[in-house]
C-alpha atoms as one frame of an Amber mdcrd trajectory, in Angstrom:
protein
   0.000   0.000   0.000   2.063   3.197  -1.099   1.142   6.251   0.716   0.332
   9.375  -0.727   1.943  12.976  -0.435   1.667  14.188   2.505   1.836  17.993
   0.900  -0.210  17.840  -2.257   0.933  17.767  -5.608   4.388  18.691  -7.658
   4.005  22.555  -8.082   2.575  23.185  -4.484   4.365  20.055  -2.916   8.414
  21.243  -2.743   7.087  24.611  -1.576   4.652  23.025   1.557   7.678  20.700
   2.117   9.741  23.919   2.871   7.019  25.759   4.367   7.215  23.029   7.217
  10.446  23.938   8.344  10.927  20.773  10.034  14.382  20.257  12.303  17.427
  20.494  10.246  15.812  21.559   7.139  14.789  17.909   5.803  12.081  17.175
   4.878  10.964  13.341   2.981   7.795  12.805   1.602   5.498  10.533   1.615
   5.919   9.138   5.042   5.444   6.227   6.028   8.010   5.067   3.169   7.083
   1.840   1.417   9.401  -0.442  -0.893   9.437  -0.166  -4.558   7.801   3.178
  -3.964   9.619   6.737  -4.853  10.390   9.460  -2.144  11.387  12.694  -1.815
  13.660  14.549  -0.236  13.657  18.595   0.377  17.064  19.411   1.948  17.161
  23.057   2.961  19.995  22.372   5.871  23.329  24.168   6.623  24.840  23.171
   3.455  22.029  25.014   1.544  22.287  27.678   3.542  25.876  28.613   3.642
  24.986  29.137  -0.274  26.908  25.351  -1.584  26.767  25.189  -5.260  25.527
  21.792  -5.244  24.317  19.335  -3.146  24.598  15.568  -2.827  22.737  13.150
  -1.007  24.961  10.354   0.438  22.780   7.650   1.033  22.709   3.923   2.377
  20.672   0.754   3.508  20.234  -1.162   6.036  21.506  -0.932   9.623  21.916
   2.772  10.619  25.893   1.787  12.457  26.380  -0.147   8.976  25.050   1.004
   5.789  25.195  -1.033   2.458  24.956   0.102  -1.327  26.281   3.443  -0.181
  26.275   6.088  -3.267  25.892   9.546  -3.339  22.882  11.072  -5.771  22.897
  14.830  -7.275  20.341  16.763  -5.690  18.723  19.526  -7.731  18.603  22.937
  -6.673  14.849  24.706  -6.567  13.167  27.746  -5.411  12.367  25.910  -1.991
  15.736  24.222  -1.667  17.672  20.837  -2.672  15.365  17.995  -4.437  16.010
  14.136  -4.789  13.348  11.858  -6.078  14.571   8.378  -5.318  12.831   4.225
  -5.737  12.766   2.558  -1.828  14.485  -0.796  -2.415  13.254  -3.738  -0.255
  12.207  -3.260   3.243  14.929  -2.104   5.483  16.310   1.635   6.900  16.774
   4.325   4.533  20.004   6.286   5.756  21.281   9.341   4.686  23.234  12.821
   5.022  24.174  15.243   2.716  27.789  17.046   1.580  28.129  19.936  -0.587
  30.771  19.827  -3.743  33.856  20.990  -1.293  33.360  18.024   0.782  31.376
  19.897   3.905  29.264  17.306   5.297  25.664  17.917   7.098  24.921  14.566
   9.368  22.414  15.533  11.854  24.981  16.298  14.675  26.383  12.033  13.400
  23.284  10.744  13.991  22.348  11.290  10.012  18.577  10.487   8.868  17.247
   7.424   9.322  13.771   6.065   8.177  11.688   3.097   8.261  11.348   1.155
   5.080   7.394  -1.267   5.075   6.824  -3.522   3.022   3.070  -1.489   2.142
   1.311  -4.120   4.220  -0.725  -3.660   7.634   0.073  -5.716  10.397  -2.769
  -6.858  12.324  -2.508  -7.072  15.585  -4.462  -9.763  17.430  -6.314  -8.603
  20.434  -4.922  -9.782  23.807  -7.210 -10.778  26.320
């Protein structure tokens, strides 16, 4: 079951995702993310900030202390900040950061970003008595 956007379509979508202003300037959409399905990512952080003229996003799977099929992806600069659409693979964590093109590096303080990947299924839950 893929989820949809939690901020409306493309044209009004990258500009609610910055008008959120969440913690760090990240913001990934839709949430919860499922596999096979595609995300984005609105990066508006320190790098953006201290004007970098480009952005990547250094991502990885898996374990947060030990990430796999580690690459970093262009991000594209907007209006409302730093875009990356990218496909969920299999269920697992989705783990990234960010570094601008003179190798400055925005993890979250080292704790990076970390998500949830589902497998677009419901659990149920059976009722304890």
């Amino acid at each position: 079951m893929a989820y949809p956007s939690n901020f409306g379509d493309w044209q009004g979508r990258l500009k609610a995702m910055h008008d959120a202003d969440y913690p760090g300037g990240v913001v990934v959409d839709p949430t919860p993310i499922t596999a096979g399905e595609e995300i984005t990512v609105l990066y508006n952080g320190l790098l953006a900030k201290s004007g970098a003229d480009q952005v990547y996003i250094h991502v990885g799977y898996g374990d947060s202390r030990n990430w796999e099929n580690i690459t970093d992806l262009k991000m594209s600069r907007t209006g409302w900040g730093w875009v990356k659409t990218i496909e969920m693979p299999a269920k697992g964590r989705f783990n990234f950061c960010f570094r601008d093109s003179a190798n400055n590096w925005d993890n979250n303080n080292g704790l990076n970003w970390s998500y949830e990947i589902h497998n677009g299924r419901l659990q149920e839950f059976e009722k304890q008595s």
